[in-house]
C-alpha positions as CSV (number, residue, x, y, z in Angstrom):
1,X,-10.4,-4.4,8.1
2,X,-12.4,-5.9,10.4
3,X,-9.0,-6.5,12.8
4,X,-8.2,-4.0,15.2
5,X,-4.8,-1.9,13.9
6,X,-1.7,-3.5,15.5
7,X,1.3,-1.9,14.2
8,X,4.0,-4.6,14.5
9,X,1.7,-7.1,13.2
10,X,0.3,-5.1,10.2
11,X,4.1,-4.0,9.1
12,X,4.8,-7.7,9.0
13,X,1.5,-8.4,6.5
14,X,2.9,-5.7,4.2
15,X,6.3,-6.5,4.5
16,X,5.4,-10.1,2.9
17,X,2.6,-8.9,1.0
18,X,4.1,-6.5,-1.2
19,X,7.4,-8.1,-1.1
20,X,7.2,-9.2,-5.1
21,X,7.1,-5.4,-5.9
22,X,10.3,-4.5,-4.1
23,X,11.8,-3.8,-0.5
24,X,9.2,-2.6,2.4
25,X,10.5,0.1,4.5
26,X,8.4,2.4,7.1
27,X,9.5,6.3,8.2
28,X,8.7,6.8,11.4
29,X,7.1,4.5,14.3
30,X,3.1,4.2,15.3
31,X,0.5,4.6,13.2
32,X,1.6,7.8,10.9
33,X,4.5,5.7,9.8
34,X,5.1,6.2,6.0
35,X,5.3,3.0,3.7
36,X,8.2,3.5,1.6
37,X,8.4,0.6,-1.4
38,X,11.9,0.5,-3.5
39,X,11.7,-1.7,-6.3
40,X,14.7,-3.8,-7.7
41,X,14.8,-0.9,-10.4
42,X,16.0,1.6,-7.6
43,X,12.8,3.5,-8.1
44,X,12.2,4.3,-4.7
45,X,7.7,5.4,-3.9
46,X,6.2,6.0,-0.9
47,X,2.5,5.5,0.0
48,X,0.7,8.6,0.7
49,X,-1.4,8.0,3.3
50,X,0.5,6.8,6.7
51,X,0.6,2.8,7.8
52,X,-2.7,3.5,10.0
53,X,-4.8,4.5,7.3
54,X,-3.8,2.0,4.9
55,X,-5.1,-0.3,7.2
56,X,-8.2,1.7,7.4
57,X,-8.7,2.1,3.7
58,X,-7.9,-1.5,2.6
59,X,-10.5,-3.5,3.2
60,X,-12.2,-6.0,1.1
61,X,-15.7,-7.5,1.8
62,X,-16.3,-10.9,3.1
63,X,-18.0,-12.4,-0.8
64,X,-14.3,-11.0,-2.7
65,X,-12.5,-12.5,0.0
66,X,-14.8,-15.8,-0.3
67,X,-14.3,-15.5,-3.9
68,X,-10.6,-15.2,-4.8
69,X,-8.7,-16.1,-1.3
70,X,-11.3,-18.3,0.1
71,X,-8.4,-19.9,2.4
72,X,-7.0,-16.5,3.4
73,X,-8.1,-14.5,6.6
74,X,-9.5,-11.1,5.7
75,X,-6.6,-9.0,7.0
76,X,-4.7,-11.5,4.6
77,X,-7.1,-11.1,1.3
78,X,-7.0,-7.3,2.5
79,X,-3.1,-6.7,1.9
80,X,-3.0,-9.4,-1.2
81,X,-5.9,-7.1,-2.7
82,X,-4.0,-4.0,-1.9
83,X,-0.6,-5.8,-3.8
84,X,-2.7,-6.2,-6.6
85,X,-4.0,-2.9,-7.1
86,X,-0.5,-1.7,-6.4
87,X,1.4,-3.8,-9.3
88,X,-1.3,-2.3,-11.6
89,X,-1.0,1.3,-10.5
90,X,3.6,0.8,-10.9
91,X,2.7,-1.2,-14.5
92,X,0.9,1.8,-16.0
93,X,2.7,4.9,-13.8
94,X,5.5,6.9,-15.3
95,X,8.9,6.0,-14.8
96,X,9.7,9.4,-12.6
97,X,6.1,8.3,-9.8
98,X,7.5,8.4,-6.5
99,X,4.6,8.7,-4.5
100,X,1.4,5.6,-4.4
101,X,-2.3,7.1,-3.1
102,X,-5.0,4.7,-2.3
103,X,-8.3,6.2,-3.5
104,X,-12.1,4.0,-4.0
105,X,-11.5,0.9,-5.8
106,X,-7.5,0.8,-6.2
107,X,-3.8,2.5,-6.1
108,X,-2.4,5.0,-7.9
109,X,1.1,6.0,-8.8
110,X,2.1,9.6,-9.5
111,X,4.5,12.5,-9.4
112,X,4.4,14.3,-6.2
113,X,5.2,18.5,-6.4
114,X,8.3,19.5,-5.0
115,X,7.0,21.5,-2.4
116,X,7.3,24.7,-3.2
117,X,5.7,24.7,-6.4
118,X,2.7,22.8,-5.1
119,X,-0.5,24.7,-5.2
120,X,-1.8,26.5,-2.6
């Protein structure tokens, strides 16, 4: 995003941004605070990468921003792109995904391994 990270401020755009998929909660202060998003389900799924790097990873470009939130600040279009992605990603996940990653081009929902059976 082309704002500079601000933690307070950027917990508050996801807060309301994501708040049609569920509660926003955050583990832990400063910028390797976990994202945890529990949906009115009970299904409880926490974002992978820490607050900081969502930030990092979310971006849109100014001509998508122009194009479908032309009223919208970019740190705005950013998390509304970001919800988007999300709400696709819990539509299509299995019921038992607890854990959301953001990779290139959207959000995925999956399993995570309990950790001792995760490979090594």
């Amino acid at each position: 995003m082309a704002a500079e990270y601000e933690d307070g401020w950027f917990r508050a755009m996801l807060k309301t941004g994501l708040s049609h998929l569920g509660t926003v909660s955050f583990d832990g202060h400063g910028p390797d605070a976990l994202v945890r998003l529990t949906q009115p389900t009970g299904r409880t799924l926490v974002f992978e990468q820490g607050i900081a790097a969502i930030h990092e990873r979310i971006a849109i470009d100014e001509e998508s921003r122009s194009a479908m939130w032309p009223d919208w600040s970019l740190a705005a279009a950013s998390v509304a792109l970001l919800s988007v992605h999300a709400e696709e990603a819990l539509n299509t996940a299995p019921t038992e995904a607890d854990t959301l990653s953001i990779i290139d081009g959207g959000v995925t929902a999956s399993v995570s391994q309990p950790a001792d059976l995760q490979l090594r």
